[in-house]
C-alpha positions as CSV (number, residue, x, y, z in Angstrom):
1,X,-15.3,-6.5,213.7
2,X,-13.0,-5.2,216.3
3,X,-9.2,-5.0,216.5
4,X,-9.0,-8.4,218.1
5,X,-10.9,-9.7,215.1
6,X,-8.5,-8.8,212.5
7,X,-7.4,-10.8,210.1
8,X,-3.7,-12.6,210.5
9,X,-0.8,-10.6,208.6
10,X,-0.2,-12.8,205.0
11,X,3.5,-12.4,204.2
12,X,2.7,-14.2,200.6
13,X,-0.8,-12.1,199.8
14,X,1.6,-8.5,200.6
15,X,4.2,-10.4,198.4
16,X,2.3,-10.5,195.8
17,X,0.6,-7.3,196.0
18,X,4.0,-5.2,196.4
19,X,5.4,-7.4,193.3
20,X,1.9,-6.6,191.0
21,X,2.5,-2.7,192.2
22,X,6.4,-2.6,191.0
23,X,5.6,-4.5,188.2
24,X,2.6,-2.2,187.3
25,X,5.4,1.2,187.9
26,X,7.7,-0.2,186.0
27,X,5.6,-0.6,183.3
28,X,4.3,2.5,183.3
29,X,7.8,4.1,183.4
30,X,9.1,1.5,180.2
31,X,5.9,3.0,178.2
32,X,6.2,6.6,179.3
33,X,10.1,6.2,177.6
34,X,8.9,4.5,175.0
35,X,6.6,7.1,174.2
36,X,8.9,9.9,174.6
37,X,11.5,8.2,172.4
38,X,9.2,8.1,168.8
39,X,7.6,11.3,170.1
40,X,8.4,12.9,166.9
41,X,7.8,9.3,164.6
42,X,5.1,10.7,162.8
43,X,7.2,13.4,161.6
44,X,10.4,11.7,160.9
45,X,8.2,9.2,158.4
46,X,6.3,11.9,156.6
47,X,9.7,13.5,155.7
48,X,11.6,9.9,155.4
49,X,8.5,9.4,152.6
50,X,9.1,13.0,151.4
51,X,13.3,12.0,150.5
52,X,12.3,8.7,149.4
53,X,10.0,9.8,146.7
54,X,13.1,12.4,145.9
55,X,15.7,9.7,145.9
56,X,13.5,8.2,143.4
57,X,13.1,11.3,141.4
58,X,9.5,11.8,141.6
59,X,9.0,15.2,142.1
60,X,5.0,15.4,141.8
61,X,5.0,13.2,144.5
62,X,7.4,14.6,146.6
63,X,5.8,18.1,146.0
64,X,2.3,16.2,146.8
65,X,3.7,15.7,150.5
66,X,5.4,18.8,151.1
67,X,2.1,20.9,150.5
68,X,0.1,17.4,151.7
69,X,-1.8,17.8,149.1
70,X,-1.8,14.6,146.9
71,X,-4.4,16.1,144.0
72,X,-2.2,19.2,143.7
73,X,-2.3,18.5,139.5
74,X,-5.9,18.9,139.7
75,X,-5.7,22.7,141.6
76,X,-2.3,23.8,141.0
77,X,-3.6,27.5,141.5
78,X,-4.5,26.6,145.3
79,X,-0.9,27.0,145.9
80,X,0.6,30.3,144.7
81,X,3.3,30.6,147.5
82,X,5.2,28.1,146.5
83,X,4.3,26.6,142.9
84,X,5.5,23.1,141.8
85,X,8.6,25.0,139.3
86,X,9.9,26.8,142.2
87,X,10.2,23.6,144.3
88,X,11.5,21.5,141.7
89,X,14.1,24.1,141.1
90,X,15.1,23.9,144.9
91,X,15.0,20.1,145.5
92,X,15.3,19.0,141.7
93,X,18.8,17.7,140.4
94,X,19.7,21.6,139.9
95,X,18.8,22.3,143.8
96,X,21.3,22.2,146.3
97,X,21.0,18.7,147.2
98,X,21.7,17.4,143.8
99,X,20.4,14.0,142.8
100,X,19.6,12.4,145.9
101,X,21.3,8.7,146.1
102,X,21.3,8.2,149.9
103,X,19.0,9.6,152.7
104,X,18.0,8.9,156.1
105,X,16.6,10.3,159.0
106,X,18.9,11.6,161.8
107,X,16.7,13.1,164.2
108,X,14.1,15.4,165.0
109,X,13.6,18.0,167.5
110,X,11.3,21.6,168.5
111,X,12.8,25.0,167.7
112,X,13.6,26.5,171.1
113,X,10.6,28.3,172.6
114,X,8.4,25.7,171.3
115,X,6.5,26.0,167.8
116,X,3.7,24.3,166.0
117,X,5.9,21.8,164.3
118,X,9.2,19.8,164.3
119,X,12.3,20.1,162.7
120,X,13.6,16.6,161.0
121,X,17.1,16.5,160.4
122,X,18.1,14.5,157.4
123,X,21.7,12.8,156.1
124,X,21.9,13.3,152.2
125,X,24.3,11.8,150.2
126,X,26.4,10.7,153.1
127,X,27.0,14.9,153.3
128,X,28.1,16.3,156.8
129,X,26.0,19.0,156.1
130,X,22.7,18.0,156.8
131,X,19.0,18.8,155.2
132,X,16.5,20.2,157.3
133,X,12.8,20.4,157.1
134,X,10.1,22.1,158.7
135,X,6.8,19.2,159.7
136,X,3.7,21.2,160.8
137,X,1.9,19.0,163.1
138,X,-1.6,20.4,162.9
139,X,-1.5,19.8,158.7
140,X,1.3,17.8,158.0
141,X,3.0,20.3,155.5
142,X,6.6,20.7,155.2
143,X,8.7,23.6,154.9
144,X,11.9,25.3,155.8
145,X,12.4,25.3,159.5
146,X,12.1,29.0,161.4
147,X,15.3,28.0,162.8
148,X,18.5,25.6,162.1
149,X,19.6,23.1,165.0
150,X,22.6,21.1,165.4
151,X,22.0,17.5,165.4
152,X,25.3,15.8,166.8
């Protein structure tokens, strides 16, 4: 084939192909947002499941999820740092949060300078101050965060 053999120039066919590579960028761009948006979903639920199981006042299972350990009654010894009378006296009805009525999830972000887990910020009681815990991504427990972050 030589340059006087080429084809004819199809307006419709380069149509087409410049619509399908638009379509196919803007796609990629509406899931790469997407994406970025719930970045931090898996987070967010385990500690939206962690408040709802203290709204309902069921502190086994609440303390269950925050060493992700649903069989903690079984080996309560396998977690001396922080044992189930401790927690219950900081999130119980006697904690600083009081008996939970209200909660949802505001937001979640990193500590600055990166970390290996998220920080969810959580409305409780309709209170401006806000509860914050500490999501470790590689195990899924929950602590205090290293740092406090202003969710606005």
């Amino acid at each position: 084939m030589t340059l006087l053999d080429a084809q004819e120039y199809d307006s419709a066919k380069a149509r087409k192909r410049n619509i399908r590579i638009v379509a196919t960028i803007v796609t990629v761009l509406i899931v790469a947002g997407f994406v970025w948006w719930n970045r931090y979903w898996p987070q967010e639920r385990i500690a939206g499941h962690f408040f709802d199981d203290l709204q309902r006042q069921d502190y086994k299972a609440a303390y269950g999820l925050w060493m992700h350990d649903p069989e903690w009654q079984q080996h309560p010894q396998q977690h001396p740092k922080y044992p189930f009378n401790e927690f219950y006296r900081d999130w119980g009805p006697g904690g600083e949060w009081g008996l939970i009525k209200t909660q949802r999830v505001y937001g979640a972000s990193s500590c600055p300078g990166g970390g290996s887990g998220v920080v969810v910020d959580v409305v409780v009681n309709d209170r401006t101050e806000h509860a914050q815990v500490w999501v470790e991504k590689s195990d899924k427990t929950l602590s205090y965060p290293p740092c406090e972050l202003l969710f606005r």
